[in-house]
Structure formats: structure tokens, C-alpha cells
N, C-alpha and C positions, 0 to 999 in steps of 0.2 A: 504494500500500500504506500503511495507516494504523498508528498503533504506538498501542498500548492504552495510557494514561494511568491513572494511580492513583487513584482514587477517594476522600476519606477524609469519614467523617460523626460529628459530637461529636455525643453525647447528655451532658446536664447535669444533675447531681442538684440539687435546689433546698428550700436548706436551711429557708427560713424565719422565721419570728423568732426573735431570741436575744436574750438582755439585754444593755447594757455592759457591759463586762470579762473575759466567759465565751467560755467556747473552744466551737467547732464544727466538726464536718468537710461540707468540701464534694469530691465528685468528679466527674471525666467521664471519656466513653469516648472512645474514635477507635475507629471500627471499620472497615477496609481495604475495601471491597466491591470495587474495581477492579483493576489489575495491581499487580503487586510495588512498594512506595513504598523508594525509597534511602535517604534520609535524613528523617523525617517529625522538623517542627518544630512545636511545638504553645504558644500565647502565652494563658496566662489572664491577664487583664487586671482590675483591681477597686482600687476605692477608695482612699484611706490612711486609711479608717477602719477598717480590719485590719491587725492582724499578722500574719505567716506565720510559725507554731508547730513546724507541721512540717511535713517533704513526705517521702510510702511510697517514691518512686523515684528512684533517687543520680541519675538523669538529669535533674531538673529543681532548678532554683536560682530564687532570688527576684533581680528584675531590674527595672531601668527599663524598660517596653514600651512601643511607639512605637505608638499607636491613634489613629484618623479624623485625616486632615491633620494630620498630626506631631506631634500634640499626645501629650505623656508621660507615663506613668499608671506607677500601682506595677502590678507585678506578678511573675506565675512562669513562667519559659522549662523550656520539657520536650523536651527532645533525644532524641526516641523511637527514634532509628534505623531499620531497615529493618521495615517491615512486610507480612507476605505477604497475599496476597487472603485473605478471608473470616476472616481472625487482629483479634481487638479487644486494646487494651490499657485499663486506667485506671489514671487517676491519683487519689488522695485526699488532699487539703489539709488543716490543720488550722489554723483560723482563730481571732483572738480576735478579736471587737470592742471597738475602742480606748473608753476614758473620753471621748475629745472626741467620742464620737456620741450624736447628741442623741436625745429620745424620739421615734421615729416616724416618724425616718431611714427611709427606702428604699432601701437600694443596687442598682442594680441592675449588673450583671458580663458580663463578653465571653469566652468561650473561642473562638478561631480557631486553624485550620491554614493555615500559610504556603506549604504545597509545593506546585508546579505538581501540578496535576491536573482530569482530565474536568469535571465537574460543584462550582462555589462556592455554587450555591445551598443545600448542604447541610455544609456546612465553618464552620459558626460555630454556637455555643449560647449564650442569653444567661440567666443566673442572678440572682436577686433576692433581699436579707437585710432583713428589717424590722429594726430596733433600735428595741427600746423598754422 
């Protein structure tokens, strides 16, 4: 007998270019497609050529996040809690780009879910900001 595993798939809105020093929102989704998720943890990960302005969900905080072989990147932890099947949540960031980015910058961003479940080939979204 097999036990259905949770499924989760980020879709990433992709903000585009913004100048130095101006604010911009970035968001994504999680959307459950599998069995009920317990605790769904969700890691955007991006540059320190932004600030985090604001964040819509008292669930997520700005954190050191641990991306590709240990290496540490700024970012924002979102403690999404339980998730039922076919239930999406988002999140909406509000970013500035720092004065130390230079013209023409590219950043490119990682959102990933950390929780065991079925299918990982669909559990990451990767976001990109020109600065210029």
C-alpha cells in the first residue's frame, strides 16, 4: 500500500528591469496539486543587490538561505503551513534595488520548496531582475 505524497509546484512572476534604488514587487505561487502538505516551507533565495521592503505574509521573514553546496545567499523563509490539495497560496515581495548595482546587472533568483514530496522536478522557479 503506497501513501500519496504532496505535491507542490512554484510558479514565479518575473519582474524585469528596474533602475537603482526603486522599489518593485516580485511574487510566487505554491500550488498543492498532491495530498495534504503539513508543514510547507518555501526558501526565495536572491542576490544582496536587494533589499526586502516588505513581505504580504506575517509567515515569511528575510533570512540567510543555504543554496547549491552550502553556499549562503540572502534571502526570504515562508513558513506556509499546511496546504490542502488543489489550494494555491502566494507570496508578494517588495524589493529595492541597492545603489551598488551596477548598469546591466542581471540577477537572476531561486524560489524552492523544501518539503518531502512526489515529484522535485516541479518544486523550484527561477526569477531574473535586469538593473540598469
Amino acid at each position: 500500500m503506497s501513501t500519496a505524497l504532496p505535491d507542490l509546484t512554484i510558479v514565479s512572476s518575473q519582474p524585469g528591469d528596474v533602475a537603482p534604488l526603486t522599489m518593485f514587487t516580485h511574487s510566487f505561487t505554491v500550488t498543492n496539486v498532491g495530498a495534504t502538505v503539513g508543514q510547507a516551507q518555501v526558501h526565495d533565495s536572491f542576490s544582496t543587490t536587494f533589499d526586502v521592503v516588505a513581505l504580504d505574509n506575517p509567515d515569511c521573514y528575510v533570512a540567510t538561505v543555504l543554496v547549491r553546496m552550502r553556499r549562503q545567499q540572502a534571502g526570504v523563509v515562508c513558513n506556509l503551513g499546511e496546504i490542502e490539495p488543489g489550494t494555491s497560496l502566494t507570496v508578494t515581495e517588495t524589493l529595492r534595488a541597492k545603489y551598488t548595482s551596477y548598469s546591466g546587472s542581471v540577477v537572476v533568483n531561486r524560489n524552492h520548496n523544501v518539503e518531502l514530496e512526489a515529484d522535485y522536478l516541479n518544486n523550484s522557479a527561477y526569477w531574473s531582475v535586469s538593473v540598469r
